[in-house]
C-alpha positions in Angstrom: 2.9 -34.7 -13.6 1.1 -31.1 -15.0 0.6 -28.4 -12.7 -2.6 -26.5 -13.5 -1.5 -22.8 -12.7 -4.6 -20.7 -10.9 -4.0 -17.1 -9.3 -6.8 -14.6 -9.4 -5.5 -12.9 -6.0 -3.2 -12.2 -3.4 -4.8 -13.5 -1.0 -6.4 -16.8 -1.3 -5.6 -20.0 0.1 -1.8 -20.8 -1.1 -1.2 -24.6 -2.6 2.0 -24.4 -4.8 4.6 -22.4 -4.9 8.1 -21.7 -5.9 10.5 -20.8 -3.4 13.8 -19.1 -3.7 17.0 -20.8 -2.4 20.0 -19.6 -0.8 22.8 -21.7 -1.4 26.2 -21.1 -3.7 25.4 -17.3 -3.6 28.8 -16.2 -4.5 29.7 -13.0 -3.3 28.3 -9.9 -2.0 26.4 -8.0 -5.0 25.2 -4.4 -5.1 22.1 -5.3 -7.5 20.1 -2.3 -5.4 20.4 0.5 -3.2 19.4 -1.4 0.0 22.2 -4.1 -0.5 24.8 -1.7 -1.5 24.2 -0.1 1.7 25.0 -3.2 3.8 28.0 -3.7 1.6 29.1 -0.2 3.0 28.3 -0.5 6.6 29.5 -4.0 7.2 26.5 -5.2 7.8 25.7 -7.4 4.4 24.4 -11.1 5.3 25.9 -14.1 5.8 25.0 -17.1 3.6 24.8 -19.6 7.0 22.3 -16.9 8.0 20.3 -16.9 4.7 20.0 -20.4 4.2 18.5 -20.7 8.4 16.0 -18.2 6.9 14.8 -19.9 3.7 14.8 -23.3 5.8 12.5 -21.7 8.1 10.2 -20.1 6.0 10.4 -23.9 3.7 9.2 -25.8 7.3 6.5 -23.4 7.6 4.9 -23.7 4.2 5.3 -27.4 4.2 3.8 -27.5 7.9 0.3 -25.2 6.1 0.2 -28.1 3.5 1.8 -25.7 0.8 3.5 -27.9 -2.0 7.2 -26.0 -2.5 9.3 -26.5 -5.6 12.7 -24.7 -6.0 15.3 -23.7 -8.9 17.7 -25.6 -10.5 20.9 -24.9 -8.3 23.4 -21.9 -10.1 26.5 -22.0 -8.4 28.1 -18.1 -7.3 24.6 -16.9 -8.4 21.9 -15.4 -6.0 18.7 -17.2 -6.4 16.6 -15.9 -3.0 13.7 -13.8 -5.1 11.9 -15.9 -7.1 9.0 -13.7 -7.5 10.7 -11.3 -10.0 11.5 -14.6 -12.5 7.7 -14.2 -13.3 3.9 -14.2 -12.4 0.7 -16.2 -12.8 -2.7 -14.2 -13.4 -5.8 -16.6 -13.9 -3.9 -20.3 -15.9 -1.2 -18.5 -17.2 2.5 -18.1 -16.6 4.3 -14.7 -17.6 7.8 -15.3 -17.9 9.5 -11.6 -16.4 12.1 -9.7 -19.1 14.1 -9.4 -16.2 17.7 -8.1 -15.9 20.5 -9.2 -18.2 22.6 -10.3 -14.7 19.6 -12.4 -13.1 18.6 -14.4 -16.8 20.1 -17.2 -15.5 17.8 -17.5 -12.7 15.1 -17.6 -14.9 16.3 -20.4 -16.9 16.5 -22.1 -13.4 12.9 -22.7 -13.4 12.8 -24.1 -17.1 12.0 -27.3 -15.7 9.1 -26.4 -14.2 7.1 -24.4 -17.6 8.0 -27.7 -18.7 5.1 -29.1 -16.5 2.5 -26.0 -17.3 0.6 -26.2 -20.5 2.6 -24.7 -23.0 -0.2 -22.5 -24.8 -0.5 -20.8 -21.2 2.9 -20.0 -20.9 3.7 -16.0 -21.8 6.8 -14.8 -23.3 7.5 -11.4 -24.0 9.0 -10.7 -27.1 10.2 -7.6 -27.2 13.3 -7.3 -24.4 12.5 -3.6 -24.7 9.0 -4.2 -22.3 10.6 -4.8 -19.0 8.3 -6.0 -16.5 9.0 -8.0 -13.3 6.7 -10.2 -10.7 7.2 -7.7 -7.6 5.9 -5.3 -9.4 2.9 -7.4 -10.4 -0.4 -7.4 -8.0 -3.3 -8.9 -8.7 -6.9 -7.9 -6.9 -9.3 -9.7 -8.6 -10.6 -7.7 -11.3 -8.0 -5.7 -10.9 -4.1 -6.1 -11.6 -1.2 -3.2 -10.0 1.4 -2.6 -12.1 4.3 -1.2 -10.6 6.3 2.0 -12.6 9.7 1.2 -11.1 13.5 0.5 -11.9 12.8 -2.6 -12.9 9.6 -2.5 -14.8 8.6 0.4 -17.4 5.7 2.1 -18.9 6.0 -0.2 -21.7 5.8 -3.3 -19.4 2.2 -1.7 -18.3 1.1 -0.7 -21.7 2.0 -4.6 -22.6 -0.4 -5.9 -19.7 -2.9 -3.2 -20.3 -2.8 -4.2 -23.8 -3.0 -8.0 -23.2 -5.8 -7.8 -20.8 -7.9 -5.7 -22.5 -11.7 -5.9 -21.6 -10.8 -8.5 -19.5 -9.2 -7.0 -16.0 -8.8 -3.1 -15.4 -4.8 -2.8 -14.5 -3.7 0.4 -12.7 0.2 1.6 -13.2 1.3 2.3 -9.9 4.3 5.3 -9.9 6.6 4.5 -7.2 9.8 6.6 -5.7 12.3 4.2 -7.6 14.5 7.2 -8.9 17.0 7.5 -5.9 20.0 6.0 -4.9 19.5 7.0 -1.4 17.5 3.0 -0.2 15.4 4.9 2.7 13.6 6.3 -0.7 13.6 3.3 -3.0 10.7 1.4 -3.6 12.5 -1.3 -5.5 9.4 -3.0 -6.4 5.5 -2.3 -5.5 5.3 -4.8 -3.6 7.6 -3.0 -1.1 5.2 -0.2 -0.7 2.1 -2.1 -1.0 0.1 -5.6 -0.6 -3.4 -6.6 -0.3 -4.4 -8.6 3.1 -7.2 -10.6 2.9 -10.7 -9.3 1.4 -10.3 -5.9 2.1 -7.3 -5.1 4.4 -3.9 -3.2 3.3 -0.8 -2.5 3.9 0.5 0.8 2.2 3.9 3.0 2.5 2.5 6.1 1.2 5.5 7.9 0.5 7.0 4.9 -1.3 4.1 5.8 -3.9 3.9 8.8 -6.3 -0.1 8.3 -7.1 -1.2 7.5 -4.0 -4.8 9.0 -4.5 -5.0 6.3 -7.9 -4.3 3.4 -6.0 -6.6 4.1 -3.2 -9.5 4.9 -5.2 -9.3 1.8 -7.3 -8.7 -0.1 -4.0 -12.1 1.6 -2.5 -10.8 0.1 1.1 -11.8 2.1 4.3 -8.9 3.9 6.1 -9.2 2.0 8.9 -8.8 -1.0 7.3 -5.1 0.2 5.6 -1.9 -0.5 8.1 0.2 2.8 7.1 4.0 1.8 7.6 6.1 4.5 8.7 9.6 5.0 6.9 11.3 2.8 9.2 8.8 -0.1 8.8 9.1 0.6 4.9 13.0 -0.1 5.1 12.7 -3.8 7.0 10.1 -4.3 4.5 7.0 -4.6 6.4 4.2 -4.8 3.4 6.5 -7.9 1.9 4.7 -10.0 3.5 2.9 -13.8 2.5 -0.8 -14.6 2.7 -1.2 -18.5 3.0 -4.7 -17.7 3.3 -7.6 -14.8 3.3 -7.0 -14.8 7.5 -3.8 -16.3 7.9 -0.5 -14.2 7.3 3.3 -14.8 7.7 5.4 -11.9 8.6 8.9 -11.3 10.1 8.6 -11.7 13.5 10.4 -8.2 14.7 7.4 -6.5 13.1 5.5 -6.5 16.7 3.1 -3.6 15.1 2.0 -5.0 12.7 1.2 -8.2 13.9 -0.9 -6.8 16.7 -2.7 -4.6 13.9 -3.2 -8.0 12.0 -4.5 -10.2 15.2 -7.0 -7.0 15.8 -8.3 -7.1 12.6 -9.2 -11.5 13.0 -6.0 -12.8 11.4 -3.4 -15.9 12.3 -0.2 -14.2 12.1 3.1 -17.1 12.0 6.2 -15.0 12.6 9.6 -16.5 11.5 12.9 -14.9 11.6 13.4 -13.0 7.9 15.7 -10.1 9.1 19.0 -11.0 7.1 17.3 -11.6 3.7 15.6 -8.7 4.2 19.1 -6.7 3.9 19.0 -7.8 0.1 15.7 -6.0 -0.1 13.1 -8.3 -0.9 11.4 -10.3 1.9 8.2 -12.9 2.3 6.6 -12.0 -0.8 9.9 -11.9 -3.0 11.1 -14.7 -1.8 8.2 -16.9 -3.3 6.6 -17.2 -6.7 2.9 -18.5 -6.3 1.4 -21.1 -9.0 -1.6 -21.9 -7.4 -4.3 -20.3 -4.8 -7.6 -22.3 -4.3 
């Protein structure tokens, strides 16, 4: 069996995907700001409460007809975000220079390159370009690149570079510099995400050049959900389109979803709250292979 890899959006109707899994997790890790915090306080998540999350976010996919595949199990190792491993732009697969402690994760999913075709699977050789699939957003003609802790300027050069003539991709500079997590954009897709054809949802302080990314986004302000800081820590733009009108989000994020259902979209609400202690949510939590 092949899988033909096709993502030209954000946004478009979901078919495949690879979701994260939550099982033999180890111990508590402080890869990030956010889950060093909850480390701190006490308040870090239980595995029991992990796993209920991923199962429920795994019924709803398979319930919108969305085929799932997961990762090879790594016992004590943290496998929840498989969006950072790496990211499909048009038929090809980029496989993330992620960090040293998560390389495992990546050879977790080995088995499934093995179905792509192997001239469209990407990997960088230089371990100096970092780049990693949060901070990855593609817009059609268009593809966001996220300046952050985790991916460099040399991991947008490279995608500049490689795309050349054929998309226009935009570094985004995000507050990443900061220990503190109510000012740590971890990744750019924790202060930003497309909804739909022209919809947004946009933590503006999370974002250094805001005025760059909203001009190449040319999207009316009205039609751009501004999260407040609050909404920025439980994660609110981390969302995950199934489809151009149909959304899933975390189901405490009452604001949101009323903004959403105003603007004509199904919202599905599931409980995400503990995963999002670990600070990734709906989007981290699943890498996309195909959108029709």
């Amino acid at each position: 069996m092949g899988i033909k890899l096709n993502i030209h959006d954000e946004t478009s109707t979901l078919d495949t995907v690879i979701l994260g899994i939550g099982v033999d997790m180890g111990g508590p890790g402080t890869i990030n700001p956010k889950s060093k915090f909850h480390l701190e306080q006490d308040t870090y998540p239980r595995q029991e409460d992990i796993q209920k999350e991923m199962d429920q976010l795994e019924r709803t996919l398979l319930e919108n007809g969305v085929k799932v595949f997961k990762p090879v199990n790594i016992k004590n190792k943290t496998q929840l975000f498989t969006r950072d491993l790496g990211f499909v732009i048009g038929d090809e697969f980029f496989v993330s220079n992620i960090l040293d402690s998560r390389k495992k994760e990546v050879e977790a999913i080995e088995y499934l390159l093995d179905l792509f075709d192997q001239d469209k699977i990407i990997r960088i050789p230089d371990q100096e370009i970092r780049i990693e699939g949060g901070d990855v957003i593609i817009n059609g003609d268009t593809i966001f690149v996220g300046l952050s802790a985790r991916t460099n300027d040399k991991g947008y050069q490279y995608m500049k570079e490689y795309f050349f003539k054929k998309k226009n991709v935009v570094q985004i500079k995000l507050e990443y510099d900061k220990g503190n997590h109510r000012e740590n954009s971890l990744h750019l897709d924790c202060a930003f995400q497309p909804v739909g054809k022209n919809h947004a949802i946009v933590y503006e302080k999370g974002i250094k050049n805001i005025s760059t990314l909203y001009d190449t986004l040319n999207i009316s302000q009205e039609n751009i959900y501004q999260a407040n800081e609050w909404q920025f820590i439980r994660m609110f733009p981390n969302i995950l389109s199934l489809a151009a009108d149909k959304i899933i989000i975390e189901k405490e994020f009452i604001d949101l979803k009323y903004w959403l259902l105003d603007k004509g979209f199904t919202v599905i609400e599931i409980n995400y709250n503990q995963i999002s202690k670990l600070s990734g949510l709906l989007r981290c939590s699943t890498l996309p292979l195909i959108r029709k």
